[in-house]
C-alpha positions in Angstrom: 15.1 -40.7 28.4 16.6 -39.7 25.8 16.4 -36.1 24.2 15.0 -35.2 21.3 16.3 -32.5 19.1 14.6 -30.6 16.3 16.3 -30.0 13.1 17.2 -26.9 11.8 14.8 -25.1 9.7 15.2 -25.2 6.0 14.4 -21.7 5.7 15.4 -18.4 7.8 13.1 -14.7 7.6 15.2 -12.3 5.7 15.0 -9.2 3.8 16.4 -9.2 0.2 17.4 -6.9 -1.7 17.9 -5.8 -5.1 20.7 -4.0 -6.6 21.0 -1.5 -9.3 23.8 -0.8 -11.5 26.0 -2.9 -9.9 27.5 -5.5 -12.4 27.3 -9.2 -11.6 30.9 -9.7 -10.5 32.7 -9.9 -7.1 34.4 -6.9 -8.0 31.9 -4.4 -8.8 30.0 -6.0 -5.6 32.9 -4.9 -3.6 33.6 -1.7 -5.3 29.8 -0.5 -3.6 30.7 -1.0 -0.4 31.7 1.8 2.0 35.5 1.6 3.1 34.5 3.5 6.5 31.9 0.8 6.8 34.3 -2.0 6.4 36.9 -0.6 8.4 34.2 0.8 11.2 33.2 -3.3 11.7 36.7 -4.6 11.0 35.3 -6.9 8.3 36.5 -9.7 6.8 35.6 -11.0 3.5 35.2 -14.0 1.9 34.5 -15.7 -1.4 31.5 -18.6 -1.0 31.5 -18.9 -5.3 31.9 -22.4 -4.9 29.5 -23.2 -2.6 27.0 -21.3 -3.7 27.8 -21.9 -7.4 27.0 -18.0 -8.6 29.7 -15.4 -7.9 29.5 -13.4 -4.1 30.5 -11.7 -1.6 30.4 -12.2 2.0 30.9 -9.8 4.2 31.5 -10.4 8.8 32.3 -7.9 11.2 31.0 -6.3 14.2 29.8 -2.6 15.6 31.7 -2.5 19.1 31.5 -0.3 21.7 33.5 -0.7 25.0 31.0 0.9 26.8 27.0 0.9 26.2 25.6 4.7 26.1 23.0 4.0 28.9 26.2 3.3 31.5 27.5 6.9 32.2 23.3 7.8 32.8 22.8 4.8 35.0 25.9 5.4 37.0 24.6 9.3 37.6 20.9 7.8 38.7 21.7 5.1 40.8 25.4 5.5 42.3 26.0 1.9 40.8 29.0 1.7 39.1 27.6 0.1 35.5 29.7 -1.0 32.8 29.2 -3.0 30.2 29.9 -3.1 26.2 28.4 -3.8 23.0 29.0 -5.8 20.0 26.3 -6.5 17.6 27.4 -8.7 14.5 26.9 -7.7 10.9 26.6 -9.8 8.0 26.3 -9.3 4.5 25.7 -11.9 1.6 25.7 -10.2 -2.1 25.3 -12.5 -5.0 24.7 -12.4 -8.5 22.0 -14.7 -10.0 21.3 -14.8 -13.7 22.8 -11.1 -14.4 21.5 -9.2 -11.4 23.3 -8.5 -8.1 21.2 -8.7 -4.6 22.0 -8.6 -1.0 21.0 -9.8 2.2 22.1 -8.8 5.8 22.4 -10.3 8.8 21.6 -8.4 11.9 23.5 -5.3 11.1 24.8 -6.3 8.0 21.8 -4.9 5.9 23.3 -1.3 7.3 26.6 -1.8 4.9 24.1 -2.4 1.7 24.6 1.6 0.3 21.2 3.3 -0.2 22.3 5.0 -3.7 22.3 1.2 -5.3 18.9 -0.2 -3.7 16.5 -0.9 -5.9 13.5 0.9 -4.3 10.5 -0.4 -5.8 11.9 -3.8 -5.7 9.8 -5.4 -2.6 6.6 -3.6 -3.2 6.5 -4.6 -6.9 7.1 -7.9 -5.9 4.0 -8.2 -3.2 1.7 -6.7 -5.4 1.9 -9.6 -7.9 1.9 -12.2 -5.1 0.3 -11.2 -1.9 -3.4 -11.8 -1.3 -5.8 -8.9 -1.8 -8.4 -10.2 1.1 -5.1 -10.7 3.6 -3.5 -7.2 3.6 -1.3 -7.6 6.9 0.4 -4.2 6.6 0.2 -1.2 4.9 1.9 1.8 4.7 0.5 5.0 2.8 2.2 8.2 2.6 -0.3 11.5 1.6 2.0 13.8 -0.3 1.6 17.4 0.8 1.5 17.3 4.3 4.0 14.6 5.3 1.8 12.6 6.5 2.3 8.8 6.9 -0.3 6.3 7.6 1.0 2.8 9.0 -1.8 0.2 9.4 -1.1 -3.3 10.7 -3.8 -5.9 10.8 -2.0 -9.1 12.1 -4.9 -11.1 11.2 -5.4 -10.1 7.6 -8.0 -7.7 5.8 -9.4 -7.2 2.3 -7.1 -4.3 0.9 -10.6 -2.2 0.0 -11.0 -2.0 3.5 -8.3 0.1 4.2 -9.4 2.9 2.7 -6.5 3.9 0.6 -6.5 6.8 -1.7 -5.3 5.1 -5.1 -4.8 8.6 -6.9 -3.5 10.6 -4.0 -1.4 8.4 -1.9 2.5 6.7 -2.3 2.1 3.1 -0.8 6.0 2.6 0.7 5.4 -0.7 2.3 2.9 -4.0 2.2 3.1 -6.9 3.8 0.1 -9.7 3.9 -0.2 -13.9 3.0 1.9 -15.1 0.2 -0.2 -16.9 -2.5 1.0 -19.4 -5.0 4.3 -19.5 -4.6 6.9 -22.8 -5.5 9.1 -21.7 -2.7 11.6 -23.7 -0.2 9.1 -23.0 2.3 6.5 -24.6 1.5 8.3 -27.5 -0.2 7.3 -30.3 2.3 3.8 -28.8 2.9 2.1 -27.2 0.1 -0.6 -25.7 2.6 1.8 -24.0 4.6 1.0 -20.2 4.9 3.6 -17.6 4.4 3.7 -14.0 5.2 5.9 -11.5 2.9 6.5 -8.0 3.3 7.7 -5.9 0.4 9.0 -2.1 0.5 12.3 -1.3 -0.8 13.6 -5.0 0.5 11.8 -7.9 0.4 11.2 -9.7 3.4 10.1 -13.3 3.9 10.8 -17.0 4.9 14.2 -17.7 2.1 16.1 -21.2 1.2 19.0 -21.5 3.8 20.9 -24.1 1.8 22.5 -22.8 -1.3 20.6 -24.5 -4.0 17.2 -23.6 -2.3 18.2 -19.7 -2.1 19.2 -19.2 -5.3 16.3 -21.0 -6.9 14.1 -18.8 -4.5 15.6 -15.5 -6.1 14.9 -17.4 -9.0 11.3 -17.4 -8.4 10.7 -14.3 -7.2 12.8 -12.8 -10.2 10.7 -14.7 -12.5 7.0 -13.2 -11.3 8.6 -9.4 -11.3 9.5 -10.5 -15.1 6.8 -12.5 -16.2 3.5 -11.6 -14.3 1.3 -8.3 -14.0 0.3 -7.2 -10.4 -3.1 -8.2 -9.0 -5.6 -5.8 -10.2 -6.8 -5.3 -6.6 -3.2 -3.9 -6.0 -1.9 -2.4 -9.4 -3.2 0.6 -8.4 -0.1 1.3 -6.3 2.6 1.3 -9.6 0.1 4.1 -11.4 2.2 6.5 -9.3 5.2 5.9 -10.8 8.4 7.9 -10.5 9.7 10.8 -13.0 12.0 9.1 -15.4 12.4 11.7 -18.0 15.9 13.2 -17.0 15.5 16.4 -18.7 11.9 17.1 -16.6 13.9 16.0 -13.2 16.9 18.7 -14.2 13.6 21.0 -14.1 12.4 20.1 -11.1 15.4 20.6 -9.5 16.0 23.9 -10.2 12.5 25.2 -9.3 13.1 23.4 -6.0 16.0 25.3 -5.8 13.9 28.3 -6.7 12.0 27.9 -3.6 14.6 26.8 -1.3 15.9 30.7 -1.7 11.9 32.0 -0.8 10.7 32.5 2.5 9.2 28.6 3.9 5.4 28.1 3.4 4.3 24.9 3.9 5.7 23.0 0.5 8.1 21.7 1.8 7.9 19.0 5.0 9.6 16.7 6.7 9.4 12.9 5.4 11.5 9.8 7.2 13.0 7.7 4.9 11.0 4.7 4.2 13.7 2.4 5.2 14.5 4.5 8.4 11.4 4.1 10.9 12.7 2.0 13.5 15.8 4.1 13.6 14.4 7.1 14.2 12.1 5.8 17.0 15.5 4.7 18.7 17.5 7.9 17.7 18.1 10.0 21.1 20.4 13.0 18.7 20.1 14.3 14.9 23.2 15.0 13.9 23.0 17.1 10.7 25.2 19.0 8.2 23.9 21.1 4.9 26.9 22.6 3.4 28.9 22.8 7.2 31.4 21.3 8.3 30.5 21.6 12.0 26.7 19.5 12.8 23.7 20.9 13.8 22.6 18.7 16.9 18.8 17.9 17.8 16.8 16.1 19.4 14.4 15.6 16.2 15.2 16.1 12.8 15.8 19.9 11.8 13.4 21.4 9.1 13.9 24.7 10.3 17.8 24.2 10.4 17.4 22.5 6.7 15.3 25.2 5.2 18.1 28.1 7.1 21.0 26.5 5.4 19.6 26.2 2.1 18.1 29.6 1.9 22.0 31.3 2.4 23.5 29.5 -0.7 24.0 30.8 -3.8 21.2 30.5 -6.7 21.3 27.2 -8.6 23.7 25.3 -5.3 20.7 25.8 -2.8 19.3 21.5 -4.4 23.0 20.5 -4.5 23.5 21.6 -1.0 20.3 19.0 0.4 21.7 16.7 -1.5 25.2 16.2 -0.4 24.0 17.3 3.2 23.7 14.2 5.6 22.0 13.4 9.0 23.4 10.9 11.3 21.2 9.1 14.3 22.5 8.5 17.7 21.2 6.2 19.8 22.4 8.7 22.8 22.0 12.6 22.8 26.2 12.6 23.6 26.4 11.9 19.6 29.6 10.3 20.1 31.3 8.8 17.3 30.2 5.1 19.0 26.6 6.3 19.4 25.8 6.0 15.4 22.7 4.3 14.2 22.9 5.1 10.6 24.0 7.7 8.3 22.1 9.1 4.8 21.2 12.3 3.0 19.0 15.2 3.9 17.3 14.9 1.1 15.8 11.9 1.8 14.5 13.7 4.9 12.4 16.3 3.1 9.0 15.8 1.1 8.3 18.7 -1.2 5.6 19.7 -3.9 6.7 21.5 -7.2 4.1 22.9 -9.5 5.3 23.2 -13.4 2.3 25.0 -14.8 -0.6 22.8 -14.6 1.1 19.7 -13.6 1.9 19.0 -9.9 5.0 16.7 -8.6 6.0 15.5 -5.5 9.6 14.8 -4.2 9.4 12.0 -1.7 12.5 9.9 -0.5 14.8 11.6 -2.7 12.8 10.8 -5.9 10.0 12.6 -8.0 6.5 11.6 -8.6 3.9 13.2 -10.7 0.5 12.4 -8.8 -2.3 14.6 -10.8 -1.0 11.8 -13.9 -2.2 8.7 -11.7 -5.4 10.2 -11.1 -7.7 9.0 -14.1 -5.7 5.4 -14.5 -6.8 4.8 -10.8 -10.2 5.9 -11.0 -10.9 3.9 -13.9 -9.3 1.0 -12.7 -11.0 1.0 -9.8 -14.6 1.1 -11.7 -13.7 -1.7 -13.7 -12.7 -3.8 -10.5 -16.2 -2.8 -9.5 -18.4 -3.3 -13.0 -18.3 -7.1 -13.0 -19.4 -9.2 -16.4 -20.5 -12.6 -13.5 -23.3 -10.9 -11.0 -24.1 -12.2 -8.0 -27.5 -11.2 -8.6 -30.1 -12.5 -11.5 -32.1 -9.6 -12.8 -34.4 -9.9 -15.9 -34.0 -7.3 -19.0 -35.9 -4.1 -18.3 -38.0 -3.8 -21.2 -37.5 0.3 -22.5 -40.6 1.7 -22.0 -41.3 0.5 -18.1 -40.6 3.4 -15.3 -38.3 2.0 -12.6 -40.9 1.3 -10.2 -42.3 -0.8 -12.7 -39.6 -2.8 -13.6 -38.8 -2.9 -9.9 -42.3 -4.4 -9.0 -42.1 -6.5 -11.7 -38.5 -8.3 -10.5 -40.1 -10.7 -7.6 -42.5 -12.0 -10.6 -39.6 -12.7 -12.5 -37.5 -14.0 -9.7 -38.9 -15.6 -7.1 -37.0 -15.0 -3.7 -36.7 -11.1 -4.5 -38.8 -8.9 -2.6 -39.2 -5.2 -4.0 -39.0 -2.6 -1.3 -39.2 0.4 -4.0 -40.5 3.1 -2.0 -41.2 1.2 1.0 -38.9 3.2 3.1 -38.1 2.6 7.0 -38.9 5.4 9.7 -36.6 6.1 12.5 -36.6 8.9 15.3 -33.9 10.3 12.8 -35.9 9.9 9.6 -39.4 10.8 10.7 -40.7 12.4 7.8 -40.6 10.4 4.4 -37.8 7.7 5.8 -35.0 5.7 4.7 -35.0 3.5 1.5 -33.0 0.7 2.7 -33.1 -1.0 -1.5 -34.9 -1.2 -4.3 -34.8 -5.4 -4.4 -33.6 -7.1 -1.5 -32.2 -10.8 -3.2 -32.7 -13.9 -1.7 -29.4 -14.5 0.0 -30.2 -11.0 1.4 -28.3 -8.7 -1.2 -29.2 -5.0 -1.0 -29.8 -4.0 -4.8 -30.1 -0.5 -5.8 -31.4 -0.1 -9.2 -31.8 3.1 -11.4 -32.2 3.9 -14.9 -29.7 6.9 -15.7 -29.3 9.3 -18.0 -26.6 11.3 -16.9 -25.0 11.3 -14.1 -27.1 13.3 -11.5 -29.3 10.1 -10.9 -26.5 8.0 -10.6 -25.1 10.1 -7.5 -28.5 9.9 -6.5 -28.3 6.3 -7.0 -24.7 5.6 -5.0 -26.1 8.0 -2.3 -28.8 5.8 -1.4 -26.7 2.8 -1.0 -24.4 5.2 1.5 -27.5 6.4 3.3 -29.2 3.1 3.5 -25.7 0.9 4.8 -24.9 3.7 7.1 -28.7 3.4 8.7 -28.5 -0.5 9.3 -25.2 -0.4 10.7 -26.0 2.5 13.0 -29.5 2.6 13.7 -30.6 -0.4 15.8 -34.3 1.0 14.8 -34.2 0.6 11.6 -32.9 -3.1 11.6 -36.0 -3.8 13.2 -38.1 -2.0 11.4 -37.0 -3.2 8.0 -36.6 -7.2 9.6 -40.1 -6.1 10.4 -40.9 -5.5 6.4 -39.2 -8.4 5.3 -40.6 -11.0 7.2 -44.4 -9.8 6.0 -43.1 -9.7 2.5 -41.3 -13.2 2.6 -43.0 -15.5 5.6 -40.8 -17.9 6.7 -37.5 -16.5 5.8 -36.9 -13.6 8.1 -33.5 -11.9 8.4 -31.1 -13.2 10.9 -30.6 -11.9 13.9 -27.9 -9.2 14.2 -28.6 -8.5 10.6 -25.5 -6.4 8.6 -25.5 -6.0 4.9 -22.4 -8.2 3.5 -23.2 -6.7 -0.5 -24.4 -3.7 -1.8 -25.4 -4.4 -5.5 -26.3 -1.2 -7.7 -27.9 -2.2 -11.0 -27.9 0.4 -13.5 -29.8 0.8 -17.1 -27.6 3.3 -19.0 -29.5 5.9 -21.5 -31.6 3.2 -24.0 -30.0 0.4 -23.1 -26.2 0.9 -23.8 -24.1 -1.3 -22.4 -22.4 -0.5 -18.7 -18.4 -0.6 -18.8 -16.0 1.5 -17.7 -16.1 3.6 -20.9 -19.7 4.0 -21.0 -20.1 4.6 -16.8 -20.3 9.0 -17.4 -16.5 10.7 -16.4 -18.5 12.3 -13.1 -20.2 9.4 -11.8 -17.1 6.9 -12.3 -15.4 9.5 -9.5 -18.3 9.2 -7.6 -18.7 5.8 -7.5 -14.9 5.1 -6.7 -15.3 7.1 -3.5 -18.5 5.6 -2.5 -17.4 2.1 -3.2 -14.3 3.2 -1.0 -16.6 4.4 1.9 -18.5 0.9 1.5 -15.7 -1.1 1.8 -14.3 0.7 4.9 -17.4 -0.5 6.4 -16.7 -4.1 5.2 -19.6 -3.9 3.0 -18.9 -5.4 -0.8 -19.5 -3.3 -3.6 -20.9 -4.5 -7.0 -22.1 -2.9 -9.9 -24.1 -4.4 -13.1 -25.4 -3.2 -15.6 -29.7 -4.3 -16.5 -29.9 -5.5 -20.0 -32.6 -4.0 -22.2 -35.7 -5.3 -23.8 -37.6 -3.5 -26.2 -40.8 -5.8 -26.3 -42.5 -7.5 -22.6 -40.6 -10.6 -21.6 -43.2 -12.9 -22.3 -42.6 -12.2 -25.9 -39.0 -11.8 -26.2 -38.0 -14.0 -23.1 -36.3 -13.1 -20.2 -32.0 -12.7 -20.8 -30.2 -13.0 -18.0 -27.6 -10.8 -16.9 -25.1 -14.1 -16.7 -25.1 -15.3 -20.2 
């Protein structure tokens, strides 16, 4: 019988990277490299211009070792005698499309690509335009101010609201989820065929393997970071942008330097490099120099050592010092010269916060970010994500001079298949005195609507409370399912609640002052911050959160007639 082969894929997984300041010529591609590099992999270099029909670079060697690190400790534990080298390849391709330079590595090869010309927003700002807000794969959040950094994977996909992510107070360093819309290689011969993609610094996912096909892939992915604006579920992650102003980054760096002569207290913390994670899991020795020619050796990285060594320089050399200081990972706690994992700068290794009056920065990963500016650009793009102009729900104008529990009463009249539960609260062993008010209208594909007329912002609290209190009873509270299943079957025979029932929606309908329109600008400063945070513990829960605002009426709708919310 005869055997049947498959053929070889027309796309390969790889991370991409972009370049920066590197002109678009073989030379100045060559110039970046590291001639230690070269010479510790005994490369050899060749030209594929041709080929590929843009100018490159390729770069093939090797990282040998005669003898793997583990041998010498095997040979002590067992009595064997254990030898046995290493030799892991290393590729690099660099190529210049349509002015800009990138690189991709192969195996090790992505280790010769120098940090100081990466382009480190260049994955991430990619994803956000392109990834699928409801199939968040992976996440990675870092919290300035404590060096803390939150990795979430999810290999089947959730909605990025779920994930609780602080929009205003946290760096997102890496995202990966399900690639929409793309005219890729991959997905070429079958337009239905799912992709993932990961984007931090690099960019990883599925690339054209034949020439033509990976260039017209940069091509495409070049074209969405010029022409397209992120998803407005994910924009939130370029309001913290880096400090670009060069004079305000000359001042943060000397009021660093400022603190790195005072006595530690907590403002500055250790930070891995983004791009370093898997290293240091594997690193058995820190290796680390500030200002020394001898290394400090570790089992972990030093802060303490960091913090000594800067602290003993001169005034206005203390930043310079971190800066030009490096730490080296071995994969064995000999540190021998063959035990390198990688190489980079202490400064990447330290996260620090730098107050210039009012106004709060963070250094993280060698660059500076102001966070207090992101603050209200989050907030209020959150609140318009969440103020919608197409409701689910169809409520009639509340005519001006009704209370709420009159226009609440009046809703099922209106619209049949609403039931009004206005003050019909459920009691629990928890909630035995006046109970829990599970919604003010309960819609007839089972929507929990909160409605209240507001005229500042204490009701409104009051308001996004509720829908907290009431979500939080049903999901916890086997009790009070029943009891409110209870309430809606004697309101609406024949259409009980399903079994198991969870809230999918909370809706919370709100009649500003006398009638002003609800939008992001009208929503009161106080309650926007309050409803970003309850709409973030909603969504945690895997509850939807919605928010419309009620028309107004100023006669009875048999009169004017009933407007929709949904023109």
């Amino acid at each position: 019988m005869a055997t049947r082969t498959s053929s070889p894929s027309s796309t390969s997984k790889r991370t991409l990277y972009r370049l920066t300041g590197v002109a678009p010529t073989v030379d100045a591609m060559f110039d970046v490299l590291d001639p230690e590099q070269l010479e510790a992999v005994d490369a050899e270099l060749q030209f594929p211009e041709e080929h590929l029909g843009v100018p490159a670079l390729l770069v093939s060697g090797s990282f040998e070792q005669s003898e793997a690190s583990w041998c010498g400790e095997i040979n002590r534990t067992t009595g064997c005698e254990v030898s046995r080298p290493v030799n892991r390849s290393a590729g690099l391709l660099m190529l210049a499309v349509d002015g800009e330079v990138y690189a991709i590595g192969y195996d090790q090869g992505f280790r010769l690509v120098p940090d100081r010309v990466k382009d480190r927003r260049f994955g991430l700002s990619f994803v956000i335009r392109r990834v699928d807000p409801a199939q968040i794969r992976d996440l990675v959040a870092h919290t300035p101010g404590g060096g803390r950094t939150d990795i979430t994977l999810v290999p089947g996909g959730t909605p990025v609201w779920s994930l609780g992510v602080q929009e205003h107070a946290q760096i997102v360093r890496r995202l990966g989820g399900r690639l929409e819309r793309m005219q890729l290689t991959i997905g070429r011969d079958n337009r239905t065929k799912v992709s993932s993609v990961e984007g931090g610094t690099g960019l990883r996912m599925r690339l054209g393997v034949d020439p033509a096909d990976l260039v017209a892939d940069i091509r495409a992915i070049a074209r969405v970071l010029r022409e397209e604006d992120p998803s407005q579920a994910l924009e939130f992650v370029e309001h913290i942008v880096p400090v670009k102003d060069g004079d305000l980054v000359t001042r943060l760096e000397q009021r660093l330097d400022d603190m790195l002569g005072e006595p530690p207290d907590g403002r500055i913390a250790v930070a891995v490099p983004s791009d370093h994670w898997d290293d240091y899991a594997a690193a058995q020795a820190f290796a680390t120099k500030v200002h020394s020619t001898e290394a400090y050796l570790t089992d972990d990285f030093s802060l303490e050592y960091v913090l000594n060594r800067a602290r003993v320089q001169r005034l206005g050399t203390r930043f310079a010092a971190l800066r030009d200081g490096t730490v080296t990972l071995h994969s064995h706690t000999r540190a021998a010269k063959g035990d390198v994992i990688r190489t980079s700068h202490v400064l990447r290794w330290i996260e620090a916060e730098v107050a210039l009056g009012a106004r709060r920065f963070f250094l993280l990963d060698g660059q500076w970010y102001e966070i207090g500016e992101a603050y209200l650009e989050a907030i209020r793009s959150q609140v318009e994500r969440l103020i919608t102009d197409t409701p689910s729900v169809d409520l009639p104008a509340w005519v001006l001079g009704d209370k709420e529990r009159d226009y609440n009463e009046s809703v099922p009249d209106l619209r049949p298949g609403y039931v009004c539960f206005d003050r019909d609260n459920v009691r629990t062993a928890l909630h035995r005195g006046n109970g829990v008010e599970i919604c003010d209208l309960l819609s007839p594909d089972d929507v929990l609507v909160m409605v209240k007329r507001a005229k500042g912002s204490d009701a409104l609290s009051h308001l996004f409370g509720q829908g907290v209190v009431a979500v939080q009873t049903l999901l916890y509270s086997p009790e009070a399912v029943d009891g409110f299943a209870r309430k809606v079957a004697a309101a609406r025979p024949g259409r009980a609640l399903p079994e198991g029932f969870r809230p999918s929606k909370v809706v919370f309908a709100i009649l500003l002052k006398s009638g002003t329109d609800l939008t992001a600008d009208t929503l009161f400063p106080f309650s926007q911050v309050t409803l970003v945070q309850t709409a973030k513990m909603l969504e945690a829960w895997g509850i939807a959160v919605e928010v419309v605002g009620i028309q107004a009426a100023v006669a009875p709708p048999s009169r004017v007639g009933i407007r929709h919310l949904a023109a």
